[in-house]
Structure formats: structure tokens, C-alpha cells
C-alpha positions as CSV (number, residue, x, y, z in Angstrom):
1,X,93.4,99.3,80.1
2,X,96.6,101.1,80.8
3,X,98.8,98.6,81.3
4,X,101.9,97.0,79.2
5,X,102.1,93.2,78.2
6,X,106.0,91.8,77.9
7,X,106.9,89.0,75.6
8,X,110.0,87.9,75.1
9,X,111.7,87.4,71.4
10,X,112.3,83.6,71.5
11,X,108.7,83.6,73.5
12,X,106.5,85.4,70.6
13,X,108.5,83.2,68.2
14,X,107.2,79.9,70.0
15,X,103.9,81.5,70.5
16,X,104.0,81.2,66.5
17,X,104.9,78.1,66.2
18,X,102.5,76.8,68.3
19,X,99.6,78.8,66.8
20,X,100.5,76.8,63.4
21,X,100.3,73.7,65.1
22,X,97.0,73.9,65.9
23,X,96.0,75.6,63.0
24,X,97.3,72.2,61.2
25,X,96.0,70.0,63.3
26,X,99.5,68.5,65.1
27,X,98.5,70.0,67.8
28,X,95.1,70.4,69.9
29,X,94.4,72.9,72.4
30,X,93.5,72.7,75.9
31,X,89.8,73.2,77.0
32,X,90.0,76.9,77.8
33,X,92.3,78.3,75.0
34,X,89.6,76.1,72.5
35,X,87.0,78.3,73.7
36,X,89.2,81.3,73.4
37,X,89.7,80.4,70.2
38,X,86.2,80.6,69.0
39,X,85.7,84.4,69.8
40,X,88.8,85.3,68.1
41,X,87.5,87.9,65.4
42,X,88.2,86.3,61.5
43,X,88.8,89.3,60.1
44,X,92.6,89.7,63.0
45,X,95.6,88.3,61.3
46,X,98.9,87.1,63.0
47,X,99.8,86.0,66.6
48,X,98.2,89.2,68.4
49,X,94.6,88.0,68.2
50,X,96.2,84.2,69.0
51,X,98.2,85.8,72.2
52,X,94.7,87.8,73.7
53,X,92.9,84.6,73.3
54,X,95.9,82.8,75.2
55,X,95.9,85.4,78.0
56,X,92.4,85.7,78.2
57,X,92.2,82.0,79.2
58,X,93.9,83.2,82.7
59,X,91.3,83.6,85.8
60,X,91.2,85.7,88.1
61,X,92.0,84.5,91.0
62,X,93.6,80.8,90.7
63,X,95.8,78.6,92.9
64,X,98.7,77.6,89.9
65,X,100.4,75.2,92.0
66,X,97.6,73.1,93.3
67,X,94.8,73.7,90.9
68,X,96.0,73.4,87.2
69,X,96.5,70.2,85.6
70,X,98.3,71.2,82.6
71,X,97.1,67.9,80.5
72,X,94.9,69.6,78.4
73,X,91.4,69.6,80.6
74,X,92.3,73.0,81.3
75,X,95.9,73.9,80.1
76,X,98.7,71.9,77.8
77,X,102.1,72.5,78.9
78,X,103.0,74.5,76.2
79,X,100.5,76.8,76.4
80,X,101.6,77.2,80.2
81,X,105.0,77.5,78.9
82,X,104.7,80.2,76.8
83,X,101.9,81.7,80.1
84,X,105.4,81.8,82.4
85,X,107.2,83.8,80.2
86,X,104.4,86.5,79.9
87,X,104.6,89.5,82.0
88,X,102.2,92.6,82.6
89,X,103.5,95.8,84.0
90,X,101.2,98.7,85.0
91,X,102.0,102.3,86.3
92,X,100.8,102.5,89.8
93,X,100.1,104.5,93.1
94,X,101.8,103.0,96.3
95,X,99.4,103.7,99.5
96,X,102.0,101.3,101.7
97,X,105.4,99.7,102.2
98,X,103.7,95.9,100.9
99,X,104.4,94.8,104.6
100,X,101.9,91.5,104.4
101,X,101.2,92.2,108.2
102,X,100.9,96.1,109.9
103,X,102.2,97.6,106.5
104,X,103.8,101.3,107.0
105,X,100.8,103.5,105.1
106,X,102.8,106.3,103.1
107,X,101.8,109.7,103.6
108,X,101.4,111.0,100.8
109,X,101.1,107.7,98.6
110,X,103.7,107.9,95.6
111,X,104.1,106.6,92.0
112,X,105.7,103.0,91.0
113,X,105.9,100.8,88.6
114,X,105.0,96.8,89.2
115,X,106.0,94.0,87.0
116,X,103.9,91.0,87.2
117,X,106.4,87.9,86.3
118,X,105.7,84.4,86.7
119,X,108.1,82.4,88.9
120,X,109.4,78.8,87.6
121,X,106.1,76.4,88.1
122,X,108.2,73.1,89.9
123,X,105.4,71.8,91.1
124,X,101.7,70.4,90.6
125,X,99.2,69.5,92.7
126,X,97.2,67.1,90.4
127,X,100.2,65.1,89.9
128,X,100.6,66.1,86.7
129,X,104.0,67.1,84.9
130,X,104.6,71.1,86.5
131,X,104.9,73.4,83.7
132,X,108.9,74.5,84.0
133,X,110.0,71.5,85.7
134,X,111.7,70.0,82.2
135,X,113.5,72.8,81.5
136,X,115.3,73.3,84.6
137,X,116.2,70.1,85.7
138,X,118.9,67.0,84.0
139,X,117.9,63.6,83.7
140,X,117.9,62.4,87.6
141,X,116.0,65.3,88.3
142,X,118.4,68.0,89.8
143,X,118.2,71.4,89.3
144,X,120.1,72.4,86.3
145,X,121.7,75.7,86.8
146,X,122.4,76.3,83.1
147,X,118.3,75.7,82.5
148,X,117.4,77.5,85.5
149,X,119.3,80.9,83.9
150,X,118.2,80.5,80.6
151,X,114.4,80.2,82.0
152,X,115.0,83.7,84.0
153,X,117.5,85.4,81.6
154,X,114.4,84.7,79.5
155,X,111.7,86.4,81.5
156,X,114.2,89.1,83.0
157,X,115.2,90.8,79.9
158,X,111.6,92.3,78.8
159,X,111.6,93.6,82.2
160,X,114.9,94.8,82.8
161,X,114.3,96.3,79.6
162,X,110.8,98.3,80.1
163,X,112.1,99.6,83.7
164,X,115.1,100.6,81.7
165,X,112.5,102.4,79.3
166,X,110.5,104.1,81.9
167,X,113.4,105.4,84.1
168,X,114.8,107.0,80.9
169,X,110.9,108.3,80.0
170,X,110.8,110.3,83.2
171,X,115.0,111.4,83.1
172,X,115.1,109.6,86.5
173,X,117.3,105.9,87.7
174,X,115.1,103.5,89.1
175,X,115.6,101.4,91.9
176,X,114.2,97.8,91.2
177,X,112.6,95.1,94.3
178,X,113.0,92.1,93.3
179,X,111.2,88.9,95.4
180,X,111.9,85.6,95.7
181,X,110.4,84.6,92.4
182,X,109.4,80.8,92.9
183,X,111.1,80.4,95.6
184,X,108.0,79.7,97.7
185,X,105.3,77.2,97.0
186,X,106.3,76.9,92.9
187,X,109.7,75.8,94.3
188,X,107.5,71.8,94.8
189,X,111.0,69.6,95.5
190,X,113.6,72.1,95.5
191,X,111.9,74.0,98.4
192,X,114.7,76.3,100.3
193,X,117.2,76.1,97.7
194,X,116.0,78.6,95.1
195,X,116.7,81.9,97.0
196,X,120.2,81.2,96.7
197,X,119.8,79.5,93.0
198,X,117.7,82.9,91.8
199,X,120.6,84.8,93.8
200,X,123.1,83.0,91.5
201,X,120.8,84.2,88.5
202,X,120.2,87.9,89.5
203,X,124.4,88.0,89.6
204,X,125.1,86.4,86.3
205,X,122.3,88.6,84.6
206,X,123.5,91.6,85.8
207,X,126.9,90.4,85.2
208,X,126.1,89.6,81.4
209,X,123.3,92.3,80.7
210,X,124.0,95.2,83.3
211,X,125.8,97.6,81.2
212,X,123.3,97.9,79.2
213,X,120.8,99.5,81.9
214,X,122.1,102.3,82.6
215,X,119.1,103.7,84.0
216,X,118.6,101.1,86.6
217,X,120.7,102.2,89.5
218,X,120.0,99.5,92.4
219,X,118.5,95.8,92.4
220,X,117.4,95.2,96.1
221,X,116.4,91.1,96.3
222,X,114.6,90.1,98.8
223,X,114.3,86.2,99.2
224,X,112.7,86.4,102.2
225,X,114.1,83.8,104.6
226,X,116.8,82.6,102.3
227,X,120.7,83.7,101.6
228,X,122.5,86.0,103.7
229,X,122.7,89.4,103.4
230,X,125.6,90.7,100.7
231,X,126.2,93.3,98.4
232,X,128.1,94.4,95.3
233,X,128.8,96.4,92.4
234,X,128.2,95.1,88.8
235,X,129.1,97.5,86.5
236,X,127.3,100.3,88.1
237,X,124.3,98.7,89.6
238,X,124.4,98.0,93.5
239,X,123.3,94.1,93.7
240,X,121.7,94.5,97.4
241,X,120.2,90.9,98.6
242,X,118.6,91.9,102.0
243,X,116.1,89.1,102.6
244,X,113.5,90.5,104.7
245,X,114.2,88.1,107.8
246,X,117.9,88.9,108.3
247,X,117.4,91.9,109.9
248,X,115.8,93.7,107.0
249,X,111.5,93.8,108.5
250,X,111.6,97.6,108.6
251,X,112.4,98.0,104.3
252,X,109.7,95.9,102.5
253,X,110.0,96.0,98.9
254,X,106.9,98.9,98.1
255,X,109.3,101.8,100.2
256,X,110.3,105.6,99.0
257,X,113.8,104.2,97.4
258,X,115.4,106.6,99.9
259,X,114.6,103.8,102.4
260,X,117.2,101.3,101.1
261,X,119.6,103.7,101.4
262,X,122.8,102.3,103.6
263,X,125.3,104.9,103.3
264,X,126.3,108.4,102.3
265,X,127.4,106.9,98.8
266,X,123.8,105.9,98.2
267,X,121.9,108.4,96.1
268,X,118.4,106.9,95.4
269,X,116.6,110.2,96.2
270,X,116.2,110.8,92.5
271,X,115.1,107.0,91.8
272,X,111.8,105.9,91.0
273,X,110.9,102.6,92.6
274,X,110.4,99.7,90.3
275,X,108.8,96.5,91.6
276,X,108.7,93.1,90.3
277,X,106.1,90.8,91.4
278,X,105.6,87.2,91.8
279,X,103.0,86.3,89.8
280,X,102.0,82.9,88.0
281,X,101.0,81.5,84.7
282,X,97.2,81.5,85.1
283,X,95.5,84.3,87.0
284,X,95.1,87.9,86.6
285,X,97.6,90.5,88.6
286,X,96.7,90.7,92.0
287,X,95.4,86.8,92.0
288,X,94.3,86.8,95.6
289,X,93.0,89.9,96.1
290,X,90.6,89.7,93.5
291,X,88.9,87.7,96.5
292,X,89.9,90.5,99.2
293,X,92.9,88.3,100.5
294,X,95.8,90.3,101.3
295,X,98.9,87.5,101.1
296,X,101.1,85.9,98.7
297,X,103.3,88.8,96.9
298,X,100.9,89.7,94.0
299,X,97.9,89.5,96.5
300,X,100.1,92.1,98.8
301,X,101.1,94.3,95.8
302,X,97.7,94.6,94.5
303,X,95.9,95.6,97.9
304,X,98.8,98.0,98.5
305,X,98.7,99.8,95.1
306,X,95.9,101.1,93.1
307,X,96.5,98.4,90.4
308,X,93.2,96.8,90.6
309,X,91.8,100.4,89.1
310,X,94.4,100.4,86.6
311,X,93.3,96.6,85.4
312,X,89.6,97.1,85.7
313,X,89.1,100.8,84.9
314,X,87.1,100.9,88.0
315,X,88.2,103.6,90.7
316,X,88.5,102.2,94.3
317,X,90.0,104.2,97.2
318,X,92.5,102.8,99.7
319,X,91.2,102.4,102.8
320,X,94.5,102.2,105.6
321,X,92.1,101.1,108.4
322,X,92.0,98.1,106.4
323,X,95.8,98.6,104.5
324,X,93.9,97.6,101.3
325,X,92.4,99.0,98.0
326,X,89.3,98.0,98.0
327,X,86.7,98.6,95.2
328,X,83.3,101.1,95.0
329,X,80.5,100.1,96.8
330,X,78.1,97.8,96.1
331,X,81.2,95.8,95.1
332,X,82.8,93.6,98.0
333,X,85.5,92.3,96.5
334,X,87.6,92.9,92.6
335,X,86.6,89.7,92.0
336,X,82.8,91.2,91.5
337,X,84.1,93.9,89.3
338,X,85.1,91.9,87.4
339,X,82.0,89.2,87.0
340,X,79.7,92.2,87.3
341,X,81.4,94.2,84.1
342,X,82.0,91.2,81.9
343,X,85.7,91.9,81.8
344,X,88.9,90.4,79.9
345,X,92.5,90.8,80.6
């Protein structure tokens, strides 16, 4: 399958570490990575075999903010730790502009790249401890700005890093979308005040890691509802935070780059269009769509792109009657592909 996992340094490191644990004994695995962890081939060596068994205990399709427990029946916190700061990025064909509702269909469709990261997990519906919450909050239980970077700066740099990588493979800049990641229902107490705390993020990244993209040209965020529109330069990347509500409903975040385009100093004609995705710790890419639902970002991006063929080495064909990709007949949903082929991640 064609498409590219991203683990950070300090990430594989702790994936390590917590591969010994178990193997010692101090600690024991949640229910799903235990049966992973039985088809794991003896004659593989080192973390790679570990990591597969890990991501193969994702679903799917899963709800990660109201059905995970994260006390070992299914997941332990660590291994959903080290799931958030996992991302999977895929070359793709964009059929429409990822409008969730009455989506502009491009004619013709054009390449992308997506990049499936998982927003901060702040919340739990099992009332269990949420998988990030720790790490980004103090004591009281306020948000810790210095946490909140480090969990991003974290999770950002792999990606920044392969867009980087794939602009300069094609001699072309890249113009990167960037959502709201967590900002919606993983945001559990701090709900409305993470557009402008990932805002904060984006600028200090940028700020302390921008010069070394060269290749990355614009970062458009779109937090939706939240922040007010602004831009500026840092170093030579035009920061663009146009949340889609604010007057921005015509440029959804899967448009030809020339779209964002404001003025006659803008030159994203030669840009590819790089898109990150709000993904979570526990399904596949595309999460809801594998069960036909066009909504939440990743469910959008999936049904607007031919990822699901990329994932599942199945060809489907977009069908703009329905603004979705939808799989071969006799399959109904990606979902079936899926059960019907016996397939991992």
C-alpha cells in the first residue's frame, strides 16, 4: 500500500521503551495490541514488527472520543500515546474542494498530498483518563501552553518535514491546509479555546522551524469558527488563518492553491496543495467514510479524494452526483472492502 507512515524521533524512541516493558513483564498490554502481538512473525527483530502490530490494533472506522477507554480493555494510555503521534500520508487525487455540504467538483480532478495527524485526545467518553490530557494541562487542570507546543511541535515536524520532501521531489513549493486539529470534539473541557491555542502553535512553529522549509511556501489554517482572520510573514512562509466562517465559505481547504490567492504578490500557481487532516489515535484514514459518512474532516477528505483506493488497493470511481468516492460494486461501503479482503493497515 502506497502510502508513508511518520514517526517522530522522541516517538520511535518511546515506542522502544515501551516494547521492553512488556517484553519484561513491567508492563502488560491492552487487549487488542496482546492479540497483535501474537501474530507478530518470530523470525522480525526490532520495533518495526512491534510498531505494525501497534497500528494494526486501529479500526476502521471508530468514535476516539466517545468509544475508547484507554484502561487497558481495549487501549493503555501509552499505547494511545505513542497512536497520537503517528501520522500516515498518502499521494492522492482531489475530485472536490472538501466542502462537507454542496462541495465545488474540480474539473479536471488534480494531485495532492494528505496527512492524516491525530489531534490532542482531551476528552473521554467512558470517563476514563483522555489520552493527551496529562501532558497539556498543570496541576489545576488548565491548559499548559508550554505542553500544548511540545505535544504539536512533536507531531508537526515529521510532517512539515515530508511535505518539505515531496515539494522538493517534484521541484515545485507546496501550499499546506491546515484544520482545526482538536479543536472540535477532542477539545472535551477546553471547547472553543483551541483554535486560537493551535493558532499560537502554528506561529511559534513556524517561527522556530520555518527556515528550514523552504519548499513550503504558504500555511492556510482554517479553525473553522474560531480566531479572526490575520496574516503574516515568517521567514518566507505566508501564515494565512482564514477560518472558514469569517467570510472564507468559498476556499475550503481541498482547492487548486491558486484559490487562496489574495493579491498580485501571491504566486501559488506553481504550488502543489498539501493537506493535513484531522485524524485520531484509533481508526484507519478516512474513519467515517469507511461507513459511507461524508463528515468530520478525515471522513470529508477521504470521500473527496481517491484515498480509500490508495489504502485498500481497490479502485473505486468518484461519483459527483453523490460528491463521494465510493467503492466497486457489490461493495456498499469501504468498510466492506475492507472485511471482505481481510485487510490490515
Amino acid at each position: 500500500m502506497p502510502h508513508t507512515i511518520l514517526v517522530p524521533d522522541q516517538t520511535r524512541a518511546r515506542l522502544a521503551g515501551y516494547m521492553e516493558s512488556l517484553q519484561t513483564g513491567v508492563a502488560q498490554p491492552g487487549r487488542r495490541l496482546a492479540s497483535e502481538m501474537r501474530k507478530i512473525d518470530p523470525t522480525r527483530s526490532g520495533v518495526e514488527p512491534f510498531l505494525d502490530a501497534l497500528l494494526n490494533t486501529k479500526l476502521p472506522q471508530i468514535f476516539a472520543e466517545s468509544a475508547v477507554a484507554g484502561d487497558g480493555s481495549d487501549w493503555t494510555l501509552a499505547e494511545l500515546r505513542l497512536l497520537g503521534d503517528i501520522s500516515i500520508t498518502m499521494p492522492v487525487t482531489v475530485y472536490d474542494d472538501g466542502r462537507h455540504v454542496s462541495p465545488r467538483v474540480h474539473e479536471p480532478p488534480f494531485p495532492a498530498t494528505l496527512v492524516f495527524t491525530p489531534g490532542a485526545l482531551l476528552c473521554n467518553g467512558r470517563g476514563c483518563s483522555p489520552a493527551d490530557l496529562a501532558e497539556v494541562t498543570d496541576g489545576e487542570g488548565m491548559l499548559c501552553a508550554e505542553g500544548y507546543y511540545r505535544l504539536y511541535e512533536r507531531r508537526l515536524l515529521p510532517v512539515f518535514g515530508h511535505v518539505q520532501a515531496t515539494a522538493a521531489s517534484h521541484g515545485r513549493p507546496a501550499l499546506l491546509t491546515i484544520p482545526g486539529l482538536g479543536c472540535g470534539q477532542f477539545a472535551g473541557p477546553f471547547q472553543g479555546q483551541l483554535g486560537a491555542a493551535l493558532q499560537t502553535v502554528l506561529e511559534r512553529f513556524l517561527q522556530t522551524h520555518g527556515a528550514s522549509f523552504n519548499r513550503i511556501r504558504a500555511v492556510y489554517y482554517d479553525p473553522y469558527a474560531e480566531c479572526e482572520n490575520s496574516r503574516r510573514i515568517i521567514h518566507h512562509i505566508s501564515f494565512m488563518v482564514r477560518p472558514l466562517r469569517h467570510g472564507n465559505e468559498s476556499k475550503p481547504q481541498l482547492c487548486q492553491p491558486t484559490a487562496y490567492a489574495e493579491d498580485d504578490g501571491d504566486e501559488f500557481s506553481d504550488c502543489m496543495l498539501a493537506s493535513m487532516v484531522a485524524w485520531d489515535h484509533v481508526s484507519w484514514p478516512g474513519n467515517d467514510f469507511f461507513a459511507g459518512s461524508r463528515c468530520t474532516d478525515d471522513g470529508v477528505k477521504a470521500a473527496a479524494t481517491d484515498s480509500m483506493a490508495v489504502l485498500t488497493g481497490t479502485e473505486g470511481r468518484y461519483d459527483a452526483s453523490r460528491t463521494s468516492y465510493l467503492p466497486p460494486p457489490p461493495y456498499r461501503t469501504w468498510g466492506e472492502v475492507v472485511t471482505e479482503k481481510g485487510l490490515r493497515l
